[in-house]
MIFILO-639612 format. One line per field, with one value per residue (C-alpha): residue number from 0; x, y negated, z negated. Coordinates in pm, whole numbers. Last residue first. Layout:
<pts>
num	[NUM, ...]
x	[X, ...]
y	[Y, ...]
z	[Z, ...]
</pts>
This chain:
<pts>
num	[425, 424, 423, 422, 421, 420, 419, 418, 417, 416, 415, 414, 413, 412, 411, 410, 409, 408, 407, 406, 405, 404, 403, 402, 401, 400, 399, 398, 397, 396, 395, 394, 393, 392, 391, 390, 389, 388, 387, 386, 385, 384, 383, 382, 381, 380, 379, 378, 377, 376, 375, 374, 373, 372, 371, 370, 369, 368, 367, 366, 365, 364, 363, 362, 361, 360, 359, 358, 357, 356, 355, 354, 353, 352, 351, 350, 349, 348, 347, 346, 345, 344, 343, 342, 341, 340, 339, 338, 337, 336, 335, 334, 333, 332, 331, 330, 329, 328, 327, 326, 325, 324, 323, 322, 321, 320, 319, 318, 317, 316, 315, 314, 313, 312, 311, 310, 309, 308, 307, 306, 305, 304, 303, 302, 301, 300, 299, 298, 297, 296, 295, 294, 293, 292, 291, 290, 289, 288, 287, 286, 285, 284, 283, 282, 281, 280, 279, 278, 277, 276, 275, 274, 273, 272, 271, 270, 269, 268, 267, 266, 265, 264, 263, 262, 261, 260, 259, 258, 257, 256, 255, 254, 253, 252, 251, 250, 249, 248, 247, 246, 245, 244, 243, 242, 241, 240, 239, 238, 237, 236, 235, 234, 233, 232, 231, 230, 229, 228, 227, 226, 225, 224, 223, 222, 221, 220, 219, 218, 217, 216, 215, 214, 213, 212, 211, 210, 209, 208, 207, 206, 205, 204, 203, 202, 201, 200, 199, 198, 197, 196, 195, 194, 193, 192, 191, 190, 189, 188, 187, 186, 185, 184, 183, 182, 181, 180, 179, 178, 177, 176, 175, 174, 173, 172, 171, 170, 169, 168, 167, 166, 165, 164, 163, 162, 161, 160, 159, 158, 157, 156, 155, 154, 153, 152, 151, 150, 149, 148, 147, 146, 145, 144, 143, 142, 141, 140, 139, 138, 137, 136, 135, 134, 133, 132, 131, 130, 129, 128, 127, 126, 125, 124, 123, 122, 121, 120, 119, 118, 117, 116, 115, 114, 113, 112, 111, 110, 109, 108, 107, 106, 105, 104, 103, 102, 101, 100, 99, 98, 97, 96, 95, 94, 93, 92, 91, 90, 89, 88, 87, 86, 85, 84, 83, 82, 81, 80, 79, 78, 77, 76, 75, 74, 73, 72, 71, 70, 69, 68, 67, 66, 65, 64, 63, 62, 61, 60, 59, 58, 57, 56, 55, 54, 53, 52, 51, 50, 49, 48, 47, 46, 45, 44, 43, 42, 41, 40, 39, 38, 37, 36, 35, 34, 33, 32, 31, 30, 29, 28, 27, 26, 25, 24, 23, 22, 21, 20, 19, 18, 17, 16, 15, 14, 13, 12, 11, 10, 9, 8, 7, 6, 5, 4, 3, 2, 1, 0]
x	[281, 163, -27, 60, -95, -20, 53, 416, 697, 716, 945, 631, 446, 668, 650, 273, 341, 556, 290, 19, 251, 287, -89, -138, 91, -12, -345, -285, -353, -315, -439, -316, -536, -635, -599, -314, -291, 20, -146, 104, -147, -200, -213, -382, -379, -545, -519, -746, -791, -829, -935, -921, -803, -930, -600, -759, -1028, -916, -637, -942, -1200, -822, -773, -1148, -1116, -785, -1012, -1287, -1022, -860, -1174, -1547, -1571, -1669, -1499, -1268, -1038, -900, -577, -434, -120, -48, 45, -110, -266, -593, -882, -1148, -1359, -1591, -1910, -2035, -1907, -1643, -1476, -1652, -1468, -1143, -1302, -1422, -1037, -871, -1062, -932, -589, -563, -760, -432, -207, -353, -290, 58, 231, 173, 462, 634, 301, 219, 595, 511, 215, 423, 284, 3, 71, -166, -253, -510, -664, -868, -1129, -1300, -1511, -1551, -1438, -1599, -1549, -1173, -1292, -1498, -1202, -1001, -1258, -1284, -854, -935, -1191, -973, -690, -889, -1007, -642, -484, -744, -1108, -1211, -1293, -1017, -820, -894, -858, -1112, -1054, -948, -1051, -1391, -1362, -1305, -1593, -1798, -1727, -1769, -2086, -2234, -2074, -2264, -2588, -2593, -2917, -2920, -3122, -3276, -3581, -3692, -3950, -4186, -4322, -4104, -4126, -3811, -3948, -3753, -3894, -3751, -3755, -3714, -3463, -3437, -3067, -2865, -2886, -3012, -2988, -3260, -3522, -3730, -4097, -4210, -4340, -3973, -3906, -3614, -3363, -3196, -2877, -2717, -3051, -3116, -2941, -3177, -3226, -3376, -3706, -3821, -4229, -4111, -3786, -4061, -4290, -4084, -3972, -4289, -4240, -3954, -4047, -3878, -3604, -3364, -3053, -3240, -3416, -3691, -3818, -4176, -4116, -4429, -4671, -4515, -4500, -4821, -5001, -5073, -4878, -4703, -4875, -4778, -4446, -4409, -4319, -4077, -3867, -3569, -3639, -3922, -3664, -3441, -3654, -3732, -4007, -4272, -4524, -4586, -4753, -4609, -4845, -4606, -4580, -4323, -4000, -3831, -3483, -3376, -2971, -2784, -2848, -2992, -3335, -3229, -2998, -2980, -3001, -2815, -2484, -2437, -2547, -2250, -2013, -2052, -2102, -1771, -1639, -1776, -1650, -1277, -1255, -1425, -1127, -846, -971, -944, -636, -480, -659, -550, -170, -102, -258, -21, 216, 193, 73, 198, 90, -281, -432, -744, -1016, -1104, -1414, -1554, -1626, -1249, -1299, -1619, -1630, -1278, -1106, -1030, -997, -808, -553, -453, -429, -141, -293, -209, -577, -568, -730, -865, -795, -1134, -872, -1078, -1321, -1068, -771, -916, -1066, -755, -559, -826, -787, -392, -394, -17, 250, 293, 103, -248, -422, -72, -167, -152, -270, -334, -354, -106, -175, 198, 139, -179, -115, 262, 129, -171, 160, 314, 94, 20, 396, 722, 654, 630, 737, 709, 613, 539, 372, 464, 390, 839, 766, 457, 699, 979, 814, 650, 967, 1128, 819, 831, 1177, 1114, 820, 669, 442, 258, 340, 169, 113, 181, 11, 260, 121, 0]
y	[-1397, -1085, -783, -484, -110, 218, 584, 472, 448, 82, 27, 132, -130, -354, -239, -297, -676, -768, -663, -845, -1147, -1059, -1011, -1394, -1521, -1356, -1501, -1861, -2137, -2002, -2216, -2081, -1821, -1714, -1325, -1048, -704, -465, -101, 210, 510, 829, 1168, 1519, 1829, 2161, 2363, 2589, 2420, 2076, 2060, 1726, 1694, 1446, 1240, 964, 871, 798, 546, 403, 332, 193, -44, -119, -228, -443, -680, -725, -832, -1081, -1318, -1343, -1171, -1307, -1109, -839, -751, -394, -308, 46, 179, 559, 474, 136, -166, 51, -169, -175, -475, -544, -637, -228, -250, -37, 311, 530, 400, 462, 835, 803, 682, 930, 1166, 1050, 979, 1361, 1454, 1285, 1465, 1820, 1762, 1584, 1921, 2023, 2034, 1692, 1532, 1652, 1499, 1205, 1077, 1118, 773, 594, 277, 48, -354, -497, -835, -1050, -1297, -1611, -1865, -2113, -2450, -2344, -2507, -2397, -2052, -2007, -2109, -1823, -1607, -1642, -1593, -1243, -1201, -1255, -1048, -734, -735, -743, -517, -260, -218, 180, 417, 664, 764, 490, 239, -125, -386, -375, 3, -123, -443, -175, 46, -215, -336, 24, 36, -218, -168, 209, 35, -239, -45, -288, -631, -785, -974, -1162, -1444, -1568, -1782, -2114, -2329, -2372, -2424, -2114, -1907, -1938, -1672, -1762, -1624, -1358, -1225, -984, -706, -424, -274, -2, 40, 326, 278, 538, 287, 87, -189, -327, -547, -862, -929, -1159, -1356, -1264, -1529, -1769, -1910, -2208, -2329, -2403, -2366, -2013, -1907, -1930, -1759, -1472, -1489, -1381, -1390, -1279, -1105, -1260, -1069, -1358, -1213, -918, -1107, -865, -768, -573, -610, -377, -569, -891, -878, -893, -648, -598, -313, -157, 175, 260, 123, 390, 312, 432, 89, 219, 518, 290, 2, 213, 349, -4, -241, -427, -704, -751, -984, -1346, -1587, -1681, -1289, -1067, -862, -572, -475, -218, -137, 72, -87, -16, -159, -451, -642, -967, -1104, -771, -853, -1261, -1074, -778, -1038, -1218, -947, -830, -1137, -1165, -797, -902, -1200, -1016, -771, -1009, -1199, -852, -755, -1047, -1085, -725, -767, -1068, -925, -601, -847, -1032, -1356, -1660, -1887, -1840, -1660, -1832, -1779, -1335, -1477, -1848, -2052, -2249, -2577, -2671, -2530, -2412, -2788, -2882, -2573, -2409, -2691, -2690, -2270, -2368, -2297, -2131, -2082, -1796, -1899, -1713, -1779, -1925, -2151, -2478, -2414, -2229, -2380, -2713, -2701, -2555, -2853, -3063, -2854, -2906, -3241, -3234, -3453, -3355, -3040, -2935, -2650, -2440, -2232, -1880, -1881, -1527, -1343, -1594, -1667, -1793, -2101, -2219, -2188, -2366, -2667, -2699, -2622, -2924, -3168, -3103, -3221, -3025, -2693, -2433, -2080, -1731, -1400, -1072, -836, -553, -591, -628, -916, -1084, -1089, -1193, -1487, -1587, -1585, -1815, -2028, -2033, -2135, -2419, -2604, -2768, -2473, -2356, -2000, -1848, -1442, -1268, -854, -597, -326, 0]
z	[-4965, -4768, -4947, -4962, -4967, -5050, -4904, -4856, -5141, -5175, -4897, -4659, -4863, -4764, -4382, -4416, -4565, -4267, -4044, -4220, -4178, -3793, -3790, -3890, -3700, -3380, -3473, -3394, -3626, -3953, -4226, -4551, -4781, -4454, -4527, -4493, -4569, -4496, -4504, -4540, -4420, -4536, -4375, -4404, -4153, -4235, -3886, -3792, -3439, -3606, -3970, -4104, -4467, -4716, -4821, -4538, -4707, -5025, -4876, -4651, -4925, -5119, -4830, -4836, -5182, -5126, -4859, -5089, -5346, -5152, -5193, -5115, -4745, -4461, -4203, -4224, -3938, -3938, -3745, -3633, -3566, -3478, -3125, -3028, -3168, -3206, -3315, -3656, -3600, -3926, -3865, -3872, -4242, -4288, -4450, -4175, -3880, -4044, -4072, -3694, -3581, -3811, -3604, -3311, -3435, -3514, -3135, -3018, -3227, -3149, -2768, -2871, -3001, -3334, -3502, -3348, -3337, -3704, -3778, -3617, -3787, -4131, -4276, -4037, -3994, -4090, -4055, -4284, -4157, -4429, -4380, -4613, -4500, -4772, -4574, -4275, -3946, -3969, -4050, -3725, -3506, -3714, -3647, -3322, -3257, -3450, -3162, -2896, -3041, -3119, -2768, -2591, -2919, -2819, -2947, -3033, -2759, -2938, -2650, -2379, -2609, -2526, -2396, -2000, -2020, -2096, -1898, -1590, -1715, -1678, -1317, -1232, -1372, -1235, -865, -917, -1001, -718, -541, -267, -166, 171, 161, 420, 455, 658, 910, 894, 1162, 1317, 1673, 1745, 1501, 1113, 892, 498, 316, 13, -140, -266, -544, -740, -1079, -1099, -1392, -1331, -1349, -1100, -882, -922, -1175, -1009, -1196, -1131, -1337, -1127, -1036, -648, -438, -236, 78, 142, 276, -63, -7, 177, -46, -377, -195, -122, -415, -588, -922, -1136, -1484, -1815, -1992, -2004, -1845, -1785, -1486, -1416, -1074, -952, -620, -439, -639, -641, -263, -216, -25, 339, 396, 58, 90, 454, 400, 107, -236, -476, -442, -386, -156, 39, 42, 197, 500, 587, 471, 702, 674, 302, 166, 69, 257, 537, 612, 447, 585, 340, 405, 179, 273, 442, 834, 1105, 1013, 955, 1159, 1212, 832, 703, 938, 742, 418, 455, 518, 232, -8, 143, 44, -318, -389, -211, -475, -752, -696, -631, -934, -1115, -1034, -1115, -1463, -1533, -1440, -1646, -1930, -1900, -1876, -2200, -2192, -2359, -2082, -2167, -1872, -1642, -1399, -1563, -1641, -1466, -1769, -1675, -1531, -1805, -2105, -2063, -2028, -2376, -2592, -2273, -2314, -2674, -2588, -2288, -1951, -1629, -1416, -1167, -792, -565, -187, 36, 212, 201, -82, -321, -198, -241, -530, -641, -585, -780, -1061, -1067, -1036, -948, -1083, -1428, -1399, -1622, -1467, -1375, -1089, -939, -584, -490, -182, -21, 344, 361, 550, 463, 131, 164, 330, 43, -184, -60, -31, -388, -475, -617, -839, -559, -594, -450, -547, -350, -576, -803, -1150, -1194, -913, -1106, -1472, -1290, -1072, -1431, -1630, -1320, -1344, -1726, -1696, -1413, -1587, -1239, -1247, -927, -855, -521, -507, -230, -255, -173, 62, 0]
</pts>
């Protein structure tokens, strides 16, 4: 497969040169521009870049209006670079689109995911595109459920596909209103969709099906679907009907889902990863500056002796270990608490709310008691504990790789300590 270019803007020159190491050790063809915005509109059209990789806030570049172009002019994505300060200013409005920006102090295997999937929203939207512009001329021949109404909003004609969707036969749905055939919910908001074929009739427009639109078929099964409605025009331009042309989007769904899964979450033990556990340890700490009595802890473990059953074992038995040590973790907290894999045998617990440091050493000895019951796996009786380094905002952290490197600190103490116990930072 081939390399994918990727444009650097960033007039910083070492965290260009980081950032042209970091994209070529992922893979993809790298260059960089840091001089004018005449000069990286030159260079995008070019190089064709697959990628335009931006700075939003240069010294000599408006970086968002750069983009604008790029984006609108070029039609190649763009990846926001911003510094935290910056994303608290500018995300609400610049940067609400997921997956449209990376913090500068990313880590590659962020890097690497937010690429990927801007390219792949980026190639979805275009094919989308594409397959609208063929769907509007030619209907029947083609894979998805084309159904045509009259100027009032019944039914004319469907094709083979929107029978299968929809449940209903053409000879059925002649003559009816559309509504009745169409029964679609906007899950967004859980309120039922009325006739848009109406609706693209009085507006003369066409119009995009809400993102999560779903099909109530005759059957009543709920089926994600897709696309859009427009009015037809004859050649006069009158309008004298509309068409509606959607897909069963169900598989795209759940693809798109299980890629934020595996984005956030551990393959192994399904629990939050360090990505996930992150994002909403850096919410908590926002929450806790609005909140002068908002307490929260984060324990850190490492399981003691993890190796040696790995070693013994083999690493079949050692991964269904952490699994079940996942479900017993699970088992010692409060379903608002985030328990997340950092990797290996380490996990991390974020508390929230809680009165003082106390709540916080209670659940490290729930977990402590836990954990000495054995788990039997393939005959085998195998026990652990866990060093636990605890931390909680008793001082006004800022950014939450502080925080878990003082909880981190704290578990190797109480690894000094003898193991099978817990410390607590200070």
């Amino acid at each position: 497969m081939f390399a994918r270019k990727i444009l650097v803007v960033e007039d910083e020159k070492n965290i260009a040169s980081n950032i042209r190491k970091s994209l070529q050790k992922l893979g993809y063809l790298v260059s960089e521009i840091t001089e004018s915005g005449e000069e990286v509109i030159k260079k995008v059209a070019e190089t064709h870049p697959h990628l335009v990789l931006i700075d939003i806030c240069l010294a000599e570049i408006d970086g968002l209006h750069v983009a604008d172009i790029i984006q609108n002019n070029f039609h190649v994505p763009v990846v926001y670079l911003t510094e935290y300060s910056e994303y608290k200013t500018l995300h609400k409005n610049q940067l609400s689109e997921p997956f449209s920006y990376i913090a500068k102090s990313f880590i590659e295997s962020d890097l690497h995911f937010v690429i990927e999937m801007t390219l792949y929203k980026h190639q979805s939207k275009k094919i989308l595109y594409e397959e609208k512009q063929r769907l509007m001329t030619i209907i029947n021949s083609m894979g998805c459920a084309v159904i045509v109404t009259y100027a009032n909003g019944c039914i004319e004609m469907m094709n083979p596909i929107a029978e299968l969707i929809t449940g209903w036969k053409q000879s059925e749905a002649l003559g009816k209103d559309l509504i009745e055939i169409v029964n679609l919910v906007n899950k967004d908001v859980g309120e039922k969709i009325e006739n848009l074929a109406t609706y693209a009739i009085e507006a003369g427009e066409i119009f995009n099906l809400p993102e999560n639109c779903t099909l109530i078929t005759k059957d009543g099964k709920e089926i994600a679907i897709g696309d859009n409605v427009a009015p037809i025009r004859d050649r006069d331009g009158n309008i004298t009907g509309a068409v509606l042309v959607f897909q069963d989007i169900t598989k795209r769904k759940q693809t798109e889902a299980q890629l934020i899964r595996n984005a956030f979450y551990d393959g192994l033990t399904e629990l939050p990863n360090r990505v996930l556990f992150l994002d909403r340890l850096r919410q908590t700490i926002e929450r806790s500056k609005r909140r002068s009595d908002y307490y929260f802890a984060v324990l850190f473990l490492d399981l003691d002796g993890f190796k040696e059953i790995n070693d013994r074992f083999g690493h079949g038995i050692g991964d269904d270990f952490l699994v079940a040590i996942a479900r017993r973790l699970e088992s010692c907290l409060r379903s608002g608490d985030t328990l997340a894999r950092f990797g290996g045998d380490e996990f991390t617990v974020l508390l929230e709310d809680i009165k003082d440091i106390t709540d916080a050493t209670n659940v490290a000895k729930r977990i402590q008691d836990s954990l000495r019951l054995p788990v039997n796996l393939n005959g085998y009786q195998l026990s652990t504990t866990a060093s636990i380094g605890i931390t909680w905002n008793f001082s006004s952290y800022e950014e939450p790789t502080t925080l878990l490197r003082d909880a981190d600190i704290a578990m190797y103490q109480a690894k000094r300590q003898g193991k099978a116990t817990y410390a607590i930072f200070s």
